[in-house]
Structure formats: structure tokens, C-alpha cells
C-alpha positions in Angstrom: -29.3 26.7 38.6 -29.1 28.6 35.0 -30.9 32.3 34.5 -31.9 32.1 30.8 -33.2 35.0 29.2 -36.6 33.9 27.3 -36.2 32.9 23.5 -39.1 36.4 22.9 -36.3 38.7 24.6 -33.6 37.6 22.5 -33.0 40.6 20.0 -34.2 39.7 16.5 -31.7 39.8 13.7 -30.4 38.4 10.8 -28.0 35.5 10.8 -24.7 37.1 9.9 -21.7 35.3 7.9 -19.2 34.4 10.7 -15.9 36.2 11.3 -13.7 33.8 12.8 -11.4 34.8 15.4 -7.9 34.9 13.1 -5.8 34.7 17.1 -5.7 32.0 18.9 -5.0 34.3 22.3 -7.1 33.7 25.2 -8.2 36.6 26.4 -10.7 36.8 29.5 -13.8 37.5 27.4 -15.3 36.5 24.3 -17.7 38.7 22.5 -20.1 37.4 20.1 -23.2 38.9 18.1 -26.4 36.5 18.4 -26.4 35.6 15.1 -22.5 34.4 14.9 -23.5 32.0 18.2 -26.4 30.4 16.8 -24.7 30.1 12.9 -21.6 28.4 14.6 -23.9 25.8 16.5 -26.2 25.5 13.7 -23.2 25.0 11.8 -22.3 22.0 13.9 -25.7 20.3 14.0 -25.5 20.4 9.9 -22.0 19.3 9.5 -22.2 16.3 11.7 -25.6 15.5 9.5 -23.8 15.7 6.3 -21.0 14.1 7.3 -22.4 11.0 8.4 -24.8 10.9 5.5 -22.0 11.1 3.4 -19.9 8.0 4.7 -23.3 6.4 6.1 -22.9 3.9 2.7 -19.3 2.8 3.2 -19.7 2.1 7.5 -17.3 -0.7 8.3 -17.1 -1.8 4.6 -13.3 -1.0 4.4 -11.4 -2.4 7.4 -7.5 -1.8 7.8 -7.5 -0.6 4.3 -8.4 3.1 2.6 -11.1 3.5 0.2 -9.6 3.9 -3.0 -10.0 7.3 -4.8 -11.1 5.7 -7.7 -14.3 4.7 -5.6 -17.1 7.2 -5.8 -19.1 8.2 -3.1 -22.6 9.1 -4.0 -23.8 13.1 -3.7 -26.6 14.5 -4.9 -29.3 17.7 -3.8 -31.8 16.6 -1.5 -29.5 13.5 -0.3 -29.6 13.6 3.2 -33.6 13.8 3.4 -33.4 10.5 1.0 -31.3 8.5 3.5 -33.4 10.1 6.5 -36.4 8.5 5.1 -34.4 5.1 4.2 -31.9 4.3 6.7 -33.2 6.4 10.3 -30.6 3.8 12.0 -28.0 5.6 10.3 -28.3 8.9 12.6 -27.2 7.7 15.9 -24.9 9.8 15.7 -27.6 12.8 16.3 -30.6 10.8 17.8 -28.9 9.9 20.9 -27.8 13.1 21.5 -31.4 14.6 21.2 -32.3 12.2 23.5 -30.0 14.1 26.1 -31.3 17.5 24.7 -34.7 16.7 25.5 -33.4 15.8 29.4 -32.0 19.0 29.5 -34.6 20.9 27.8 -37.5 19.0 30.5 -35.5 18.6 33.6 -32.4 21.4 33.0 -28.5 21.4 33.0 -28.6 20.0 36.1 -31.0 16.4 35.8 -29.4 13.6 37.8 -27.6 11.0 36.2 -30.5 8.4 35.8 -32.6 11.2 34.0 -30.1 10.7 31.6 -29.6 7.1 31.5 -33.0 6.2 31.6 -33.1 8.5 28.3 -30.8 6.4 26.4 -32.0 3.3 28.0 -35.5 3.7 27.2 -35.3 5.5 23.8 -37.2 4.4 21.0 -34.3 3.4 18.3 -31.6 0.7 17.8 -27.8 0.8 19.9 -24.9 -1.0 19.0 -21.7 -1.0 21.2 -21.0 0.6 24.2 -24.7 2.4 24.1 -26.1 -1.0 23.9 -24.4 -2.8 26.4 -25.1 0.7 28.9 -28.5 0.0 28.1 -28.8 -3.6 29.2 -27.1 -2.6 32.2 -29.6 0.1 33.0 -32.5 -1.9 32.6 -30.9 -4.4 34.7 -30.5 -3.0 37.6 -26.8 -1.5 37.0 -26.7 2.8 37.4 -25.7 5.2 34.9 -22.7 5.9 36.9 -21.4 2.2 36.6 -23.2 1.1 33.5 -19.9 1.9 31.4 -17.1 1.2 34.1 -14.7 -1.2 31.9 -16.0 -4.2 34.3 -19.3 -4.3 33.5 -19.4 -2.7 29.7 -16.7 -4.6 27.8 -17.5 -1.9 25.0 -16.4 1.1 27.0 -13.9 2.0 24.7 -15.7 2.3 21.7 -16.2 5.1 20.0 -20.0 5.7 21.3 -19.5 8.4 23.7 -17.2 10.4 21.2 -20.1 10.3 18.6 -22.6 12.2 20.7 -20.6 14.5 22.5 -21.2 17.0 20.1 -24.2 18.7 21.7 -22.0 19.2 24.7 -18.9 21.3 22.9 -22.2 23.6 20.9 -23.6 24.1 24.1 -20.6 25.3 26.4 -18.9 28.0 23.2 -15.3 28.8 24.5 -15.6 27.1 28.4 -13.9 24.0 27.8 -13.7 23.0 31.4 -18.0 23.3 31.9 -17.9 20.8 28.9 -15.5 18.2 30.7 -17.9 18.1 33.5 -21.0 17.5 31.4 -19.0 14.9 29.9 -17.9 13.5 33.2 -22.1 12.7 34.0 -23.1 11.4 30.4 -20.3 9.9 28.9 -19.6 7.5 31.9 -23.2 6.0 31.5 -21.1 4.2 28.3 -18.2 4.8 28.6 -14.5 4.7 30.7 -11.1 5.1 29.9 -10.4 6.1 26.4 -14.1 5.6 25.5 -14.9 8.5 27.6 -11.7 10.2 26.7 -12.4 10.6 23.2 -16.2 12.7 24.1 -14.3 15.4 26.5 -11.7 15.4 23.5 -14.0 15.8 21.1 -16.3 18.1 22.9 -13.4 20.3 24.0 -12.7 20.7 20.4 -16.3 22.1 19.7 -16.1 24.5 22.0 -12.9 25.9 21.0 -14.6 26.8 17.5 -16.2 29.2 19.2 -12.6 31.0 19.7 -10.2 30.6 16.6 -10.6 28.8 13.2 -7.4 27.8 13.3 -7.7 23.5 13.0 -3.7 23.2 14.3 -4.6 24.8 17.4 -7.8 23.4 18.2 -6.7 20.4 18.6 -3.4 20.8 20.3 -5.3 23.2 23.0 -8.5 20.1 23.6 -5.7 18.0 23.7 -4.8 19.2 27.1 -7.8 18.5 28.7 -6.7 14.4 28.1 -3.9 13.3 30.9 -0.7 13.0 29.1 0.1 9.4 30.3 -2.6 7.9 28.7 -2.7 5.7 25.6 -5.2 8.1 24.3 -3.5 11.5 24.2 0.1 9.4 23.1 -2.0 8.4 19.6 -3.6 11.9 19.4 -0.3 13.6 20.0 1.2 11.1 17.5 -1.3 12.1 14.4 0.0 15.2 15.3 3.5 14.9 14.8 3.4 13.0 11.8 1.0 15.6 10.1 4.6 18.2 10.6 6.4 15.5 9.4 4.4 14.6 6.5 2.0 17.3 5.8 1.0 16.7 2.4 0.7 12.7 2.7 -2.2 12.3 4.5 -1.8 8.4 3.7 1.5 8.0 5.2 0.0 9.0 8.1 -2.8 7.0 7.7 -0.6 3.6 7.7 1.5 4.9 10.6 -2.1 4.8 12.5 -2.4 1.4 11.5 1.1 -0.1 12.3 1.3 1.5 15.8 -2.6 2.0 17.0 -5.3 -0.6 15.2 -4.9 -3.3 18.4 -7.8 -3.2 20.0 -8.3 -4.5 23.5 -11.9 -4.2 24.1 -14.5 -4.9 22.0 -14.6 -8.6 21.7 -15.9 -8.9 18.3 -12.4 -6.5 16.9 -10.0 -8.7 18.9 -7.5 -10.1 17.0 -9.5 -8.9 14.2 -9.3 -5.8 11.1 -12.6 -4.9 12.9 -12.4 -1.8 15.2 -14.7 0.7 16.9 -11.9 1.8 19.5 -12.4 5.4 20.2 -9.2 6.2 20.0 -8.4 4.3 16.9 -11.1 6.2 15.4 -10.1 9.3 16.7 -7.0 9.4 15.3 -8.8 9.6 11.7 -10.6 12.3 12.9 -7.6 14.3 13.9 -5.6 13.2 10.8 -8.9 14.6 8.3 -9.3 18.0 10.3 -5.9 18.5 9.9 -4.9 17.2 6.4 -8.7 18.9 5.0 -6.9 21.8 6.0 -10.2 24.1 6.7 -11.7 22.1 3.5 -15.5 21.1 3.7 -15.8 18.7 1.0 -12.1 17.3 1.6 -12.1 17.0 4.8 -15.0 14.5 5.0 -13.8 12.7 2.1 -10.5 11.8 4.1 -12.5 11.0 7.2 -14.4 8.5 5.1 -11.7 7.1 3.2 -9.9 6.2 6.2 -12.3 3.2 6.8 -13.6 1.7 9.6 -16.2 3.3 11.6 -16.2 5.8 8.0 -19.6 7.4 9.1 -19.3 9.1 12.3 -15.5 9.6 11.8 -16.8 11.8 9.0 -19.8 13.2 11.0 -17.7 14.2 13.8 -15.1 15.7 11.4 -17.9 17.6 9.4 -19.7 18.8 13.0 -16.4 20.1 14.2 -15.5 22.3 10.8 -18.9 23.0 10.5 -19.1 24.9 13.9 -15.3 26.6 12.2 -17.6 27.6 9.6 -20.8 28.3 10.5 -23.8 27.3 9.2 -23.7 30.3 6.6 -20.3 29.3 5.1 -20.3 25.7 5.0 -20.5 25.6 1.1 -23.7 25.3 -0.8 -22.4 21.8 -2.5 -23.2 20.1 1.0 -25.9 21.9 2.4 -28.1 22.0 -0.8 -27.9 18.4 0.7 -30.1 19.1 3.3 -32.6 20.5 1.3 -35.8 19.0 2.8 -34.4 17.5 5.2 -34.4 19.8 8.3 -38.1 19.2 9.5 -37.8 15.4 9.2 -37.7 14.2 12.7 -35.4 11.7 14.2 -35.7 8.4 16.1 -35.6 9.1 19.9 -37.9 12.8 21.1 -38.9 13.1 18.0 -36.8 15.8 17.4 -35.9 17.8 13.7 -32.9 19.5 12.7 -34.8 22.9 13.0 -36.1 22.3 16.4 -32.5 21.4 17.5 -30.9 24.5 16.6 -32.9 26.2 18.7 -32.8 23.6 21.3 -29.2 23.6 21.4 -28.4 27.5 21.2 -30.6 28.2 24.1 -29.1 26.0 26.1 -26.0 27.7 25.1 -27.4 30.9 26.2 -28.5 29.3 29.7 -24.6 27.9 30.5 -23.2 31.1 29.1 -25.5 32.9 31.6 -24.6 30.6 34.4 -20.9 30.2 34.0 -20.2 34.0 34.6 -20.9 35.5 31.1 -23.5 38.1 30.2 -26.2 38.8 28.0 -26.7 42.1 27.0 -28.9 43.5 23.7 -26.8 43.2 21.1 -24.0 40.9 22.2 -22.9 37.8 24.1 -20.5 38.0 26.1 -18.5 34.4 27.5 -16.1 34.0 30.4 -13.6 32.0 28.4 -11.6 29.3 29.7 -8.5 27.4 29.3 -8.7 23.4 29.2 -7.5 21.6 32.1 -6.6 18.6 32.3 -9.3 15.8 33.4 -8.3 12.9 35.9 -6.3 9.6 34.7 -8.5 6.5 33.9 -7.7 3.6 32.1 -10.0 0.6 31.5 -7.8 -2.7 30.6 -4.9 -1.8 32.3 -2.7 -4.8 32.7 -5.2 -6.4 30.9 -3.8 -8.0 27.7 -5.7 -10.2 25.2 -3.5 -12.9 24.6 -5.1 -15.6 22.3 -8.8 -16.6 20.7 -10.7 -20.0 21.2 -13.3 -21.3 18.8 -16.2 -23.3 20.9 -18.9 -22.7 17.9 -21.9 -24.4 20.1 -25.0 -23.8 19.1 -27.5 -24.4 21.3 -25.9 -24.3 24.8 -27.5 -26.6 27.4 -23.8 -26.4 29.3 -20.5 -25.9 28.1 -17.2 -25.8 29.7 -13.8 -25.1 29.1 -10.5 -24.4 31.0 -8.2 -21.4 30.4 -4.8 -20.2 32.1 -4.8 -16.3 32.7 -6.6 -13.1 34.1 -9.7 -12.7 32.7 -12.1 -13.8 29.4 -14.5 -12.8 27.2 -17.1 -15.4 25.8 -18.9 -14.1 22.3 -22.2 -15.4 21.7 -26.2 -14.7 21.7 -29.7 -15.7 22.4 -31.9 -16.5 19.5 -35.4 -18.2 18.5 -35.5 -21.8 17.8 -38.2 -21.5 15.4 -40.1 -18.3 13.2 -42.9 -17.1 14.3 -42.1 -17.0 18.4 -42.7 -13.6 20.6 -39.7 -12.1 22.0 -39.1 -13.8 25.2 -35.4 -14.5 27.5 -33.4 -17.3 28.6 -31.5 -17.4 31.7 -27.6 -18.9 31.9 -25.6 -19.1 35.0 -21.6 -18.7 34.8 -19.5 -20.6 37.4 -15.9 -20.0 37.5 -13.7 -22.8 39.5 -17.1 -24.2 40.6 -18.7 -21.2 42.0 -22.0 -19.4 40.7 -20.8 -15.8 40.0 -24.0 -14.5 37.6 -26.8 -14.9 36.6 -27.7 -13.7 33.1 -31.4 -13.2 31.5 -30.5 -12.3 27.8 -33.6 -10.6 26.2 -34.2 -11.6 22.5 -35.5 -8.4 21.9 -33.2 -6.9 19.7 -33.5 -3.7 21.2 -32.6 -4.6 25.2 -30.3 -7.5 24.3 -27.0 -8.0 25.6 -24.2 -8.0 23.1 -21.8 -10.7 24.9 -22.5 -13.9 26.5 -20.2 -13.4 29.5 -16.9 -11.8 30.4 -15.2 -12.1 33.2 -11.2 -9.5 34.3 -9.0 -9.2 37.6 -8.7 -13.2 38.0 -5.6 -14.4 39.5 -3.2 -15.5 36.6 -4.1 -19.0 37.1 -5.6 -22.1 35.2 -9.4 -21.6 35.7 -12.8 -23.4 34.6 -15.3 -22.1 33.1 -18.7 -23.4 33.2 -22.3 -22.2 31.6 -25.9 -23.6 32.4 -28.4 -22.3 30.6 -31.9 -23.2 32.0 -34.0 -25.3 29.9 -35.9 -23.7 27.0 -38.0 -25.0 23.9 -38.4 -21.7 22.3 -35.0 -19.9 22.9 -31.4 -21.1 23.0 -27.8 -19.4 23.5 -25.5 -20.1 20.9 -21.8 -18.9 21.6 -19.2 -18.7 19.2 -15.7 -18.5 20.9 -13.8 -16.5 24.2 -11.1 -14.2 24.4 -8.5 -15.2 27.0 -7.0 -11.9 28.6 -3.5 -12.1 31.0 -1.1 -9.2 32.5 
């Protein structure tokens, strides 16, 4: 249990411009002023905002190919309260993560695991992805500690974890180890493998703001919390190595990403496809802008955008990390004259605004600063500093290669079959309304493989609590097996599927 000191005993003073540490030597302690903590996590919360307002327009619009300079990406004073108001979908990237806030903030650091994914499952707002698929889980009976294991979340390695681990890095400054373990309770509610990877990797890197401003060695030191054997930390130490080798192409780099890392394994919709939410994929754009922006605001999201693909959190993630570099006070007035209005609007989820979760987020800092042997005297905090270690080794898909795509294109299932030699499968499809005008409702299907019942599925047509894939199915023996699906009979809803994935060794 955390000893806080009350918000009405903190010292009142002016926000001061921060003073990065210029070393990048741990020592045992690190000293801050008030005001440099809570500008550094402010400047976190508004960098992530700007940044994935600023590629919000161009999500998923360029795919295996970089935006062209000559494309213009709109800007403008007051721009970020204009797309709160007209696309609230947009901010996932924060919402969910205020959804978490508000657990910690009701039940403290220490809620149980369904506190949490009862949050996300219940929130008021839209998932995609990994936080989708969680979801259904949850609500169907499947915990938060298994609702993102690779065998029952097909999505586990997208990117959805890595988006909102940002409050987790702001709220453990400098103790890079207290943020692993957060990450080990929340980010396995969606996420395994690289999926989860890519939130202690990027919430490692948050919390190292707190200690140097030096974008080189924030990365290589969060890298160390990811086991070197896996595919994750191998592309991350990659974009690395080609930013020595090529430090002024950020391009070249770029299309080495693409030639050696754009497979993806997962998701079944970016199989086999220019379509890809991997979080490592995505990651490595990231990595490649933080370090090619080169300490630049404005540039830095640019390149995170231009980069393509998932080209509005890459950006937000990029921005939320420089942005706690920064500090709030210092992140030029070009981007936050963006925010102007914008920071009492409240977002999807609690309900929370940008205002509130400042102070949200930097008392909670105060409370695991407290807790994890630091101290906090009148004028100064003082943080018992760590040095990453390394997490444990987790792979989701291991031995598990897709190997080839089948069309079925069936409409309105009543049963289908089909035969397939290999280890596994994953069957794309959906439940929808037969005619306008119906209430939401669900439709049951039964999978059988090799003649044996092995689920039951009720897919919701709620858009909100639906399931994202028909069926999937990994760990078969390498074999020729059938696949069968019964749907049960249904005038108002049907199951349309649209093709499978066959997966071998």
C-alpha cells in the first residue's frame, strides 16, 4: 500500500522550464523540483494528444508505402479541440488509458486484475484489435489474465497495449522495473508476446525521460528490459543499427523495416496483406522517428506519420515520449497553440479531460515515488532510481507459420465446411442484420474439427461487444483436418465469413 502526501500539502509553485539531465549516469537518486515532475508528465499527456491528432487524418491510408512530402498534413491553432469534437474515436489512444487511471484513482495501485479488465471491457467507447477481442473475452466469461494469451486473442500482437502504456512510464519517473510490473497486470488483459512487449518497451522509455534527454540512450537502456532472443528486441535493435549506419536517411531505414519486418503473423485481417497493426512493426517507426527527429518536436511526428500504417498512434506515442523529454513548458508553441481549448473537453470512457489527467497522473506519480523507496520532502522529490531488467521470454505464434489464404466468401452461413492440411487456422468473418431496422441481437455457431464440437460461439451484433473473428483454431497436429460450422437458425441475423488462414510449423 502507497503513502501519498495530500494534493493541499504539496508546496505551491510555479511550473518551471525543465532542465534535462545532460548524463545519462545512473546514480542512486534522482532529485526533482515539483514543478519539473508534473511539466515532464504533463508534457507527455500533451504530446501523445498532438501527436495522434496530427496523423489522426492519414490512419491506415498509406500501407507499405511513405506519405509523400509533397502531401500536406493539415495544422492549424485550435486543431486538436476541432477533431475532439468531430472524431472522439480518434483518442483511444488516451481514453483507454483514463479508463485505467480512474481504477487506480478509485481502487489504488494495487486493484486486482478484473478491476481493470472490467474497465476496459465495460467502457463506454469503440475497440478495435487486441482491446476488442479482450473485451469479448471478458464479457464472456474468459479473465483478464487470459483474455490476451495468443490462444484465445488472435490480435495479441497488435499494437494496442503499446498505445496506452503511456500512463504507466509518467507514473513510475526513473523506476523502470515498477513499470514492467504494472505492465505485466494490464497489458496481458490484451496482450502476449510482442503485443505486450512493445507496452513495457514503450513504458520503460517514458520513464527514463525522467533521467536524461538524450533519445540514443533512451532507447538502448528500455531496450534491456525486452529478452534479447526475441523477434521484438532483434527489429528494435535493428532500427538501431541502421540509424549508425545511415543517420541522415531516415528512408533507407524505413524500406529496410519493410523488407525484413512487415510479415505479420497475427492479425488475420494483415495476413498476407500491406495491412499491419503488429506492435513491433509499428514500433520500429516509432524508434526510427525518435531517433531520426533528433530531439525535434514538429519533425519528429512528421516522420512518425509519414511512415504509414497505424500513422496516428505511431505519432502519438512518438510525440508522448519527446514530450515528457521536453516538458510541457518547452514543447514548442506551434503544437501546443494546438490545444488551445481543448484541455477541458472530456474524453470517451470516465469522462476524463486533459486538465484533470495531469493531476490524475502526477499524483499517482507521487504515490509510487513514495512507495518504491523515494521521499518527499518541501521542496524536492526525491526517486530511488533503477536500472531496467530484463522481463521474462514469451512468444505468441511460435512455430506457428501462416502458410497460405482461402477464399470461402459465404454469406449467410447455415453450415459450411472445408478441409485443410496443417497446425492451426484462422476463419475471417462476422455477424450482421438481415434487414434495417432490427435491434441488436446474437447468433450462435458451433465449430467442429474432425467431427467433434469444440465451441460454441454467440457473436453479439452490437458493434461494441462483437467478436472480431469467426473462429480460430492453433497447436493441431500437422495433419489434414475438417472443419465444420453450424450456425443455429436465425431470420433476423446471419454469419457471413469471408476466408481462413491456414497456419503450419
Amino acid at each position: 500500500m502507497f503513502i501519498a502526501c495530500k494534493p493541499e500539502e504539496m508546496p505551491s509553485k510555479p511550473s518551471v522550464p525543465i532542465q534535462p539531465a545532460r548524463d545519462t549516469i545512473i546514480t542512486d537518486t534522482l532529485v526533482l523540483s515539483y514543478g519539473q515532475l508534473k511539466d515532464k508528465i504533463k508534457g507527455g499527456w500533451a504530446g501523445q494528444t498532438i501527436g495522434v491528432t496530427y496523423g489522426g487524418p492519414t490512419e491506415f491510408k498509406w500501407q507499405a508505402q511513405i506519405i509523400p512530402d509533397a502531401q500536406e498534413i493539415e495544422w492549424y491553432t485550435g486543431y486538436v479541440k476541432d477533431m475532439m469534437n468531430s472524431c472522439p474515436d480518434l483518442y483511444d489512444d488516451v481514453y483507454v488509458e483514463t479508463s485505467f487511471l480512474d481504477v487506480i484513482e478509485k481502487k489504488g495501485i494495487n486493484a486486482h486484475i478484473n478491476e481493470f479488465s472490467n474497465a476496459l471491457a465495460k467502457g463506454d467507447y469503440n475497440l478495435w484489435g487486441a482491446n476488442q477481442m479482450a473485451r469479448f473475452n471478458i464479457l464472456h466469461g474468459i479473465d483478464g489474465v487470459q483474455s490476451g494469451y495468443w490462444l484465445n486473442n488472435v490480435h495479441c500482437d497488435d499494437l494496442d497495449f503499446q498505445i496506452e502504456s503511456d500512463f504507466i512510464g509518467l507514473m513510475n519517473p526513473a523506476m523502470p522495473n515498477s513499470s514492467s510490473a504494472i505492465s505485466d497486470k494490464i497489458g496481458h488483459i490484451m496482450a502476449y508476446g510482442d503485443g505486450w512487449y512493445g507496452g513495457v518497451f514503450f513504458s520503460a522509455m517514458y520513464t527514463l525521460t525522467f533521467v536524461s534527454d538524450s533519445i540514443e540512450w533512451i532507447v538502448t537502456e528500455a531496450l534491456k528490459a525486452i529478452p534479447k532472443e526475441t523477434k521484438y528486441y532483434k527489429c528494435i535493435a535493428d532500427v538501431i543499427r541502421w540509424h549508425n549506419l545511415f543517420p541522415d536517411n531516415w528512408k533507407q531505414t524505413w524500406r529496410n523495416i519493410q523488407m525484413y519486418y512487415s510479415d505479420e503473423d497475427g492479425c488475420p485481417d494483415g495476413v498476407f496483406n500491406n495491412f499491419n497493426p503488429e506492435a513491433r512493426f509499428n514500433s520500429a517507426y516509432v524508434v526510427l522517428a525518435l531517433l531520426y527527429g533528433g530531439g525535434d518536436f514538429g519533425k519528429t511526428i512528421d516522420i512518425a506519420t509519414r511512415c504509414g500504417q497505424d500513422s496516428d498512434c505511431n505519432p502519438s506515442s512518438a510525440g508522448g515520449i519527446l514530450g515528457a523529454i521536453l516538458g510541457y513548458s518547452q514543447i514548442p508553441r506551434q503544437w501546443m497553440n494546438s490545444l488551445n481549448g481543448a484541455e477541458d473537453i472530456k474524453f470517451q470512457g470516465p469522462g476524463l479531460t486533459l486538465n484533470q489527467i495531469y493531476d490524475i497522473s502526477y499524483r499517482h506519480a507521487l504515490q509510487i515515488i513514495n512507495g518504491n523507496g523515494g521521499r518527499l520532502t518541501t521542496d524536492s522529490v526525491y526517486i530511488a532510481m533503477e536500472k531496467p531488467k530484463t522481463v521474462r521470454y514469451e512468444q505468441s505464434f511460435e512455430h506457428t507459420i501462416p502458410v497460405q489464404r482461402v477464399s470461402l466468401n459465404n454469406d449467410d452461413v447455415n453450415i459450411q465446411s472445408f478441409t485443410f492440411k496443417g497446425t492451426g487456422f484462422a476463419l475471417r468473418g462476422e455477424v450482421y442484420k438481415k434487414r434495417d431496422g432490427l435491434p441488436d441481437g446474437e447468433l450462435s455457431a458451433k465449430l467442429y474439427i474432425d467431427g467433434k464440437e469444440v465451441e460454441t460461439v454467440y457473436f453479439p451484433t452490437n458493434y461494441r461487444t462483437r467478436r472480431i473473428d469467426a473462429f480460430w483454431k492453433f497447436g493441431l497436429p500437422n495433419v489434414t483436418h475438417e472443419i465444420t460450422i453450424k450456425t443455429a437458425y436465425n431470420n433476423s441475423y446471419g454469419l457471413r465469413i469471408w476466408d481462413y488462414i491456414i497456419y503450419s510449423y
